[in-house]
N, C-alpha and C positions, 0 to 999 in steps of 0.2 A: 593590663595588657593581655590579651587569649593570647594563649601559647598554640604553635601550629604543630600539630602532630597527622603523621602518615598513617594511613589505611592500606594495607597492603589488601589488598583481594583473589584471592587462587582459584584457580577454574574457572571455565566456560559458565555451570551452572548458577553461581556464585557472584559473577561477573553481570548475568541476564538478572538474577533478581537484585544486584544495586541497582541496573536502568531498570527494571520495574516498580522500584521502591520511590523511584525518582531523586535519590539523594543524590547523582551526578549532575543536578539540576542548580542547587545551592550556589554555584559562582558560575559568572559565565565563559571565566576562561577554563573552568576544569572542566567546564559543560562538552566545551571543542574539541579538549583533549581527550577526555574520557570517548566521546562519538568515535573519534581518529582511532584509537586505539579498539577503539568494541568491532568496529567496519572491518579493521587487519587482523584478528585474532585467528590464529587457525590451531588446529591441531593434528600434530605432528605425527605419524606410526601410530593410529588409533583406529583398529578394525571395528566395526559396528558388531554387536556381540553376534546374531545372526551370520555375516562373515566369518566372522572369527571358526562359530561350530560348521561352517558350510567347509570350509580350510581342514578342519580336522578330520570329517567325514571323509575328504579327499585322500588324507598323507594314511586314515587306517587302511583305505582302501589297497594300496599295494602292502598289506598287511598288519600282524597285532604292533602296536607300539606301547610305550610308557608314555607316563606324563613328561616326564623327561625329552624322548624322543618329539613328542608332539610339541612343548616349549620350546624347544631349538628349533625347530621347521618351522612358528611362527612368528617366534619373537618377539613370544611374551612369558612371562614369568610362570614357574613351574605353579604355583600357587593357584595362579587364575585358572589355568587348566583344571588343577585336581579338586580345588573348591566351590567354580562358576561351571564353568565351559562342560567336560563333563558331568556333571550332577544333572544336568537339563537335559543334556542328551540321553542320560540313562533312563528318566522318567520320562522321556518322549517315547524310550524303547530304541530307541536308534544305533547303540552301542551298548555292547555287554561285556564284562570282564572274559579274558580267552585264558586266564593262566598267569604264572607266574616268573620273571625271570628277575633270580635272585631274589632283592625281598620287592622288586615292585611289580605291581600289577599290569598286565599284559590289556590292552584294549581294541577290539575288533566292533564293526560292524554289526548289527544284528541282522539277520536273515533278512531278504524282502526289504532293506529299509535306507541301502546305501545309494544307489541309484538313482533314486528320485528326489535325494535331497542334497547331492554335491554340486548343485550348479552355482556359479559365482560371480 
């Protein structure tokens, strides 16, 4: 007798390559359910990373902030800021460190470069 065991699957990406795999194809009633479920999926407080640094361009503009400061105005995790979000921006040139307060780093605008890239 096969024993039935559960596949859990996490993520959108995850989710597209089981229907690319076609293994939701295998029975016809998980065929339905799997479709019903792929059709409703959404995702919930997820800026498109482009968004995301267009958002932060905006909050340095009324001045230097922390990762700190920029996490809590976008509401996402301090991490994604100081290891994603600006690292890109700095090698675009777009934001440059302004200083320090306390032991974290102060982040502004670079010259020339906020203007033409805070639209959202």
């Amino acid at each position: 007798m096969p024993t039935c065991r559960k596949f859990p699957v996490y993520g959108y990406k995850n989710l597209k390559r089981f229907k690319e795999l076609g293994i939701h194809t295998l029975h016809p009633k998980k065929h339905e359910k799997f479709e019903r479920g792929f059709a409703n999926y959404k995702r919930v407080n997820v800026l498109d990373g482009e968004e995301a640094r267009a958002l932060i361009l905006q909050q340095l503009a009324s001045g230097p902030k922390t990762y700190d400061d920029l996490a809590a105005a976008l509401g996402k995790a301090r991490t994604t800021i100081q290891a994603h979000h600006i690292p890109i921006l700095e090698r675009e040139g777009k934001v440059k460190r302004a200083g320090k307060r306390s032991h974290a780093w102060l982040w502004t605008p670079a010259e020339g470069k906020s203007s033409a890239t805070t639209k959202v």
